[in-house]
LONU-518312 format. One line per field, with one value per residue (C-alpha): residue number from 1; residue in one letter; x, y, z. Coordinates in steps of 0.2 Angstrom, whole numbers. Layout:
BEGIN
resi = (NUM	...) .
resn = (a	...) .
c1 = (X	...) .
c2 = (Y	...) .
c3 = (Z	...) .
//
This chain:
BEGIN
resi = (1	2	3	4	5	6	7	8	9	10	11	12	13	14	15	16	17	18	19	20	21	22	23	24	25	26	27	28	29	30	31	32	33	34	35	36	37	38	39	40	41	42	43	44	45	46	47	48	49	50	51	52	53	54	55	56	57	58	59	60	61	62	63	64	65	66	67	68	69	70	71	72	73	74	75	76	77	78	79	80	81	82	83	84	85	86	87	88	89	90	91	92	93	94	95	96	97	98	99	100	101	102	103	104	105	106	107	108	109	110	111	112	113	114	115	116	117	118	119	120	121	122	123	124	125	126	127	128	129	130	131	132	133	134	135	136	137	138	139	140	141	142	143	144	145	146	147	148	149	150	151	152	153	154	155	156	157	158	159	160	161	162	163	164	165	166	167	168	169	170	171	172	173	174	175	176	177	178	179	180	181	182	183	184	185	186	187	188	189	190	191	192	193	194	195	196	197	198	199	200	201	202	203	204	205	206	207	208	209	210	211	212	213	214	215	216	217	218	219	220	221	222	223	224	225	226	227	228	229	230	231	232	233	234	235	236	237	238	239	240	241	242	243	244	245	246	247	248	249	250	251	252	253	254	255	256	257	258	259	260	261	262	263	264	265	266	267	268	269	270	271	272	273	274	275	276	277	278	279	280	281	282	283	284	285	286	287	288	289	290	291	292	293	294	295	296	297	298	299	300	301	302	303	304	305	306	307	308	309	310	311	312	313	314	315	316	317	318	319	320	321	322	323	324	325	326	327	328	329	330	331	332	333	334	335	336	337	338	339	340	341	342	343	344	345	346	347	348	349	350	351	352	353	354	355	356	357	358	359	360	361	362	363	364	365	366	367	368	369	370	371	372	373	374	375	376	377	378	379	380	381	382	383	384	385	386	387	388	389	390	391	392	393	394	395	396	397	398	399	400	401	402	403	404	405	406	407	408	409	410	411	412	413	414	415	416	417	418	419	420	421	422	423	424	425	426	427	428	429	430	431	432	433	434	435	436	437	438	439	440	441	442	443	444	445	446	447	448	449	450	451	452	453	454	455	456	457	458	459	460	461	462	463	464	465	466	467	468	469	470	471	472	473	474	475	476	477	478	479	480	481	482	483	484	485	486	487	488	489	490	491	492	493	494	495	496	497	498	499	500	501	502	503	504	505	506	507	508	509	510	511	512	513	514	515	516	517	518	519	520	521	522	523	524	525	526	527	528	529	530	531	532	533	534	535	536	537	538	539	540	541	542	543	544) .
resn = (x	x	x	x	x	x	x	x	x	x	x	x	x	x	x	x	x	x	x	x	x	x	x	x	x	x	x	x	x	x	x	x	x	x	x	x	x	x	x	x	x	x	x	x	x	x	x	x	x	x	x	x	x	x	x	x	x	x	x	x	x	x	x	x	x	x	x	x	x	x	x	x	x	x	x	x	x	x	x	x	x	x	x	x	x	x	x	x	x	x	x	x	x	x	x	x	x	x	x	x	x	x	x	x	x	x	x	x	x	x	x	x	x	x	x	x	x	x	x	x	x	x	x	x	x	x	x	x	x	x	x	x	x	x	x	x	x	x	x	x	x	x	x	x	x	x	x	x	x	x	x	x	x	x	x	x	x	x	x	x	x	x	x	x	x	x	x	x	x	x	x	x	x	x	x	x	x	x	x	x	x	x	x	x	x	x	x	x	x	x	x	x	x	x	x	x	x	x	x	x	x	x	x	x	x	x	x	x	x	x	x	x	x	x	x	x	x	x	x	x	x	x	x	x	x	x	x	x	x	x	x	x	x	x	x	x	x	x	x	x	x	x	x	x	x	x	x	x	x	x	x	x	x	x	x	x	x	x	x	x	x	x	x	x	x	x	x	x	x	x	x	x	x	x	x	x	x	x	x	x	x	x	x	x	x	x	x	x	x	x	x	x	x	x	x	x	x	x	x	x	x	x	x	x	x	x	x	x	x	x	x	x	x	x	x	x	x	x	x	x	x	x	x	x	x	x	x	x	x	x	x	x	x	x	x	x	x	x	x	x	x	x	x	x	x	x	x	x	x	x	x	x	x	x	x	x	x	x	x	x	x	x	x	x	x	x	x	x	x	x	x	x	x	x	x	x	x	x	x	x	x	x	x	x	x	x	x	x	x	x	x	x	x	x	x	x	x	x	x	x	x	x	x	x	x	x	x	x	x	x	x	x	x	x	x	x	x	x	x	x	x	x	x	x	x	x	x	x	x	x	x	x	x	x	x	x	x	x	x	x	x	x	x	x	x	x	x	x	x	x	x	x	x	x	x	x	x	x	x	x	x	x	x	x	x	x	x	x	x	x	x	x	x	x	x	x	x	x	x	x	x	x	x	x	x	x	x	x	x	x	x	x	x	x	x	x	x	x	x	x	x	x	x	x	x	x	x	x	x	x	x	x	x	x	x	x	x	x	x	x	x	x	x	x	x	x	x	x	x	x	x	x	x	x	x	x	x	x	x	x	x	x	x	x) .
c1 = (280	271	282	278	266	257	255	250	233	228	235	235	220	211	216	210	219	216	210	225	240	255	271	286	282	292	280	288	275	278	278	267	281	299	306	328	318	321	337	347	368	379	383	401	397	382	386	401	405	404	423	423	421	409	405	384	383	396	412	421	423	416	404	395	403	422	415	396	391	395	381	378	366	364	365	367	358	361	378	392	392	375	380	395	385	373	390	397	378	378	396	393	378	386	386	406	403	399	388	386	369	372	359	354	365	382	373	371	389	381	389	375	377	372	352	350	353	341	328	338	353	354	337	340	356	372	378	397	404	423	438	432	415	423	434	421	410	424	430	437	433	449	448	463	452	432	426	416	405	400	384	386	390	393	403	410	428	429	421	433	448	440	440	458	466	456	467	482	476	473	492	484	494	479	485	477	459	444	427	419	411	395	401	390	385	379	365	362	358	347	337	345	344	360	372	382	390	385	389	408	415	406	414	429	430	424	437	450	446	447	465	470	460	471	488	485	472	472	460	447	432	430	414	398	391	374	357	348	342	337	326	318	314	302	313	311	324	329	332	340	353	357	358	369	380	380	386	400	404	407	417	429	430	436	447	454	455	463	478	473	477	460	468	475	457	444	448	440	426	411	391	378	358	340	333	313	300	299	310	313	316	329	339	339	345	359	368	362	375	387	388	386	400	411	409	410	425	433	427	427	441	452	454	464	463	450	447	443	428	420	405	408	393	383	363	348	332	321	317	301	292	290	273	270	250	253	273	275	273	288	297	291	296	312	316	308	320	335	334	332	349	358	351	356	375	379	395	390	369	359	341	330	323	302	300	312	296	291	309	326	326	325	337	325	318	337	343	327	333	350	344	334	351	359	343	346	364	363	345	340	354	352	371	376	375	381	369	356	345	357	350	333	324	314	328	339	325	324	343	343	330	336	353	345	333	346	359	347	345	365	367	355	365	380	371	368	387	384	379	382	373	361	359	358	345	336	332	337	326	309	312	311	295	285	289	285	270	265	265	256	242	246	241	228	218	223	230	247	242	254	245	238	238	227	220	219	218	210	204	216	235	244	255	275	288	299	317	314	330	327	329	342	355	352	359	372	380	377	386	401	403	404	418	428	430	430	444	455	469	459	475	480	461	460	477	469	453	465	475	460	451	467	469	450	455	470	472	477	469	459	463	480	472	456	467	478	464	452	467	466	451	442	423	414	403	418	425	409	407	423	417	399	409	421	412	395	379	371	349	337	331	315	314	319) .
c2 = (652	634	617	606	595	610	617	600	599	617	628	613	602	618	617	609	594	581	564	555	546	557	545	542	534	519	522	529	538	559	570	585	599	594	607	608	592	579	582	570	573	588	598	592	573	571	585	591	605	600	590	584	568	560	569	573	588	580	574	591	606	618	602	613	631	620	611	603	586	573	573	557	552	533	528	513	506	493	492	501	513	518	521	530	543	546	547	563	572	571	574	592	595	599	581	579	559	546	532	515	503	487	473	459	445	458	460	441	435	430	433	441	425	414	408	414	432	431	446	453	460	480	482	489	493	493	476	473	454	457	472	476	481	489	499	507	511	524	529	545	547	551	539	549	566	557	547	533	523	504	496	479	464	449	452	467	458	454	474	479	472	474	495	496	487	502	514	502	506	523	524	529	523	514	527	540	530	536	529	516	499	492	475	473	456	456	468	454	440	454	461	464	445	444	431	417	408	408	421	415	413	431	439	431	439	456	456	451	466	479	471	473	490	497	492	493	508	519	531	516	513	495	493	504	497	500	503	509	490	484	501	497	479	487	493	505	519	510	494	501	511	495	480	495	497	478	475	486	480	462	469	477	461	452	464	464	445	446	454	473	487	496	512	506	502	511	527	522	514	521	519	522	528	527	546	542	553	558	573	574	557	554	569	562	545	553	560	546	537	548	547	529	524	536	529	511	513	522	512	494	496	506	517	533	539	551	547	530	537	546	540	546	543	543	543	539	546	530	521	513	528	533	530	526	534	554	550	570	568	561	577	584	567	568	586	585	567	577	592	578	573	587	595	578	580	568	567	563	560	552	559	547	554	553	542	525	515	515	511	517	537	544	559	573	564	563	583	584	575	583	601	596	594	608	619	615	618	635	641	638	644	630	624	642	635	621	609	622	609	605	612	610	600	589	583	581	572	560	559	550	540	532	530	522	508	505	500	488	477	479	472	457	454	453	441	430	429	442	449	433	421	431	431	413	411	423	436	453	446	442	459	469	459	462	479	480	473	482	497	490	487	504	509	498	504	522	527	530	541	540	555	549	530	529	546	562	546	550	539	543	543	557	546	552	546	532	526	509	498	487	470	471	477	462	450	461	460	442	441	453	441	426	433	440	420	413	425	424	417	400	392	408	406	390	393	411	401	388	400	406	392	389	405	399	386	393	408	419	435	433	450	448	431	440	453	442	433	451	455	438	441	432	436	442	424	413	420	418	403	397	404	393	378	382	391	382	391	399	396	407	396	405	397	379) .
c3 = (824	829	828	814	826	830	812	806	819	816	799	789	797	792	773	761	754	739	742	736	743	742	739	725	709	721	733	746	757	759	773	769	776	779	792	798	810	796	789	799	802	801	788	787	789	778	766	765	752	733	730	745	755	754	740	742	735	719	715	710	717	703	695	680	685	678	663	659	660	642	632	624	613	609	593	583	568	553	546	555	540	545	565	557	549	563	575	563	562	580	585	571	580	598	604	614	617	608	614	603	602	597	590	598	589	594	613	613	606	590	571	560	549	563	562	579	570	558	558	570	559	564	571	588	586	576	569	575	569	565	567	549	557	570	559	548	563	569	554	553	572	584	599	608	607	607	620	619	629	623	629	628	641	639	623	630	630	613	608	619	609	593	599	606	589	580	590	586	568	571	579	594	610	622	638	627	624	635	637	645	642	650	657	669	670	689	683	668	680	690	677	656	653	641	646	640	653	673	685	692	674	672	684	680	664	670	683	669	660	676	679	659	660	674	669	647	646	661	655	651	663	662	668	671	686	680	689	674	670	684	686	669	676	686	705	714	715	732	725	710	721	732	721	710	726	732	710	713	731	723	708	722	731	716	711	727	728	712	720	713	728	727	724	709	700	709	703	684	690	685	687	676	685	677	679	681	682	701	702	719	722	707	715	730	723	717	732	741	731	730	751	749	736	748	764	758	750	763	777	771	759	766	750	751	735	735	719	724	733	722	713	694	684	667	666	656	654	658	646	653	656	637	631	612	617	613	611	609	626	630	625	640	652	645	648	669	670	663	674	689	681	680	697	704	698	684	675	658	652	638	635	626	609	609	595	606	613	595	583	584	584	570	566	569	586	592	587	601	612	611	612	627	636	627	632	651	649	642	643	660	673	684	679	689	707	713	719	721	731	744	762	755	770	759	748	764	773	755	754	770	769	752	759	774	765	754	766	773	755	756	774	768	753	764	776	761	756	744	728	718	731	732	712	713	725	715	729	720	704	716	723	708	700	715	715	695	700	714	703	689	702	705	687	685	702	693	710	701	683	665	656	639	647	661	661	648	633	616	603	591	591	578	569	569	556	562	556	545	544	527	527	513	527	533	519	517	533	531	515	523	536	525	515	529	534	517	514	530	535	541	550	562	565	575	584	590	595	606	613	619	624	634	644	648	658	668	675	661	660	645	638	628	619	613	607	597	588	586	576	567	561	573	575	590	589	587	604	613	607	614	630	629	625	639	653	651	644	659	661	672	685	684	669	672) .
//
């Protein structure tokens, strides 16, 4: 048999290949033949077997052979009576996890009465104000046996609160209450764009809630480190794995600094990755950071649990890569992304319905969506090996390399003074748009193809049937929220809101005061409000 360099200048000069540029849709350029040559390390130090450190080939020892991935589908829309509904048709239809959407007033700390809300009331997701809302949106829904993830930021506190009084209601102890909030604020700064106050006070109150999380509600992921936005911003899947990384390197530091033995937080918490459309490179991104996650917190802090190193994580079919051209389409993106997510070990996985770059998914689009992943799961036997890729020399080769570049953003980051400097001086931000740019060049020249888009188009699009939220379940939420603070008890109000303001300005952990007022009836824009008056309103310098 001839070596690769020998194979390369006579079996495969000879054959014919396309004019075209083979790399990543991040544009990482490809090797035509990957041989045992490019699969860098040993099989116990950069593999290891599945369960075991530093966890490449995935977190547990039997991964899908012991119990599949979470399937959660996203929903939220108009009043919490609305998501409610949408949460029992899914939950009937096989669903095991619930995963929550809220609008843009509830994302931005905003009541639904507030003129900032208006037109925005229940349009991209549900409309949470108060604990009344809260309440109807789980109703009949047991938190101690359902899970549920929250994908929200900088109001995550008070949603937060607002959930774990519902289990008060429900008489459910908070050590029995899993799920996992969003709460990733770094990733706002980076790329989502929804903030109240500036970065420090951020992590402050993220760092508050990982503290109140481990000792109140052990079974609660207080934060979702998150990839999956700063991916839709336009990254590469490098630069999505390590401003990720570097994100959950500075919560770890402030968690630390805090006085919080790693050992004691780490274990719950979590990540959350953006599945694009390249297959093999979103497989690789995954063990990537898996090996990663495991080595940094073995090696720079000193973990022992092994829990602590392992890199536990939800996904998302992305987002940016529907097309509302031949949206039908997107079944098929969707399905590919899914298999990429499951092939690349996921703990729990979202698959985006067809009809989301269009309106929120109606019912029909989102049973799709969830037999996609139950199709996978029981159709297509690829659940019956563990990490059936592993040992394959191209996704070895790709392992490394990701890990590699990505370690190099992280060793900058660390060079700057870390991941909140290098927020401020707006490096992790200038990286992602020139990469979002560089690949709409990419588009534009057609070097890069999105089928129906740039290539295969037609003139005419066959129209599909999308969810409509009225604008009457606008006023009512408006007029709900008005009488919930006509009605109250005005009084225990303004001492919740102190005692709040207060803990703001020592060093209480913020936690036990939003608590108190969520079950004063105190709103979800009153407590924000308290944190803009006290923390400072925080502006993009891009902006400015």
């Amino acid at each position: 048999m001839s070596s690769k360099r020998e194979w390369l200048e006579t079996t495969y000069k000879q054959a014919s290949e396309r004019s075209a540029r083979f790399s990543t849709i991040s544009d990482m350029e490809l090797a035509a033949l990957y041989t045992p040559d490019d699969a860098q390390g040993g099989y116990d130090e950069a593999l290891a077997n599945p369960g075991e450190y530093p966890y490449t080939r995935g977190v547990y020892g039997s991964m899908y052979r012991g119990r599949l991935w979470t399937m959660r589908q996203f929903a939220g829309f108009g009043l919490a009576e609305d998501t409610n509904a949408r949460f029992h048709y899914l939950l009937s239809q096989g669903q095991d996890g619930l995963s929550t959407a809220f609008d843009m007033p509830t994302l931005m700390g905003y009541d639904a009465d507030h003129e900032r809300a208006q037109g925005e009331v229940g349009r991209e997701g549900v409309s949470v104000s108060s604990l009344d809302d809260m309440v109807r949106l789980f109703d009949r829904i047991p938190l101690d046996r359902v899970t549920t993830s929250m994908t929200v930021n900088c109001s995550a506190s008070v949603l937060l609160a607002m959930y774990l009084v519902v289990a008060e209601r429900q008489g459910i102890p908070w050590d029995r209450v899993g799920g996992t909030i969003q709460n990733d604020m770094l990733k706002e700064f980076i790329a989502q764009k929804e903030w109240i106050c500036p970065p420090r006070p951020s992590l402050r109150i993220v760092t508050d809630m990982i503290e109140f999380c481990a000792r109140k509600a052990p079974r609660w992921h207080a934060v979702s480190i998150s990839g999956y936005h700063i991916r839709e911003a336009g990254s590469t899947a490098v630069q999505e794995l390590a401003f990720t990384i570097a994100d959950g390197i500075c919560y770890v530091e402030e968690a630390v600094r805090r006085g919080l033995a790693v050992d004691d937080f780490a274990p719950r918490l979590s990540f959350f990755w953006n599945i694009h459309n390249d297959f093999l490179e979103e497989v690789a991104k995954l063990r990537a950071a898996r090996r990663m996650w495991a080595r940094i917190m073995k090696e720079r802090f000193g973990a022992k649990n092994p829990r602590s190193m392992m890199l536990r994580t939800h996904a998302q079919t992305a987002g940016a890569s529907l097309t509302a051209q031949q949206p039908i389409n997107n079944v098929v993106r969707v399905a590919l992304q899914a298999m990429a997510g499951v092939l690349g070990g996921v703990q729990s996985l979202h698959t985006n319905s067809m009809d989301e770059t269009l309106a929120l998914p109606t019912e029909q689009a989102v049973t799709v969506a969830l037999r996609t992943q139950q199709i996978i799961a029981e159709e297509t036997g690829i659940t019956n090996t563990i990490d059936p890729f592993g040992g394959s020399y191209a996704i070895e080769a790709l392992t490394d390399r990701i890990e590699h570049d990505a370690t190099e953003y992280i060793r900058r980051i660390d060079e700057m003074g870390g991941m909140v400097q290098a927020i401020e001086t707006g490096y992790p931000q200038r990286e992602i748009a020139e990469a979002a740019f560089h690949y709409q060049r990419q588009l534009e020249k057609g070097i890069k193809t999105i089928v129906g888009v740039n290539k295969y188009s037609v003139p005419e699009e066959i129209p599909i049937e999308t969810l409509k939220i009225e604008p009457a379940i606008e006023e009512r939420q408006v007029q709900r929220v008005r009488k919930l603070k006509r009605d109250r008890n005005s009084v225990a109000v303004r001492e919740a809101l102190a005692r709040v303001a207060a803990a703001c300005r020592s060093n209480e952990n913020l936690m036990e005061p939003i608590l108190e007022a969520v079950r004063r009836e105190v709103t979800v824009g009153e407590i924000s409000e308290i944190f803009r008056t006290e923390f400072g309103v925080y502006r993009d310098p891009g902006w400015i």
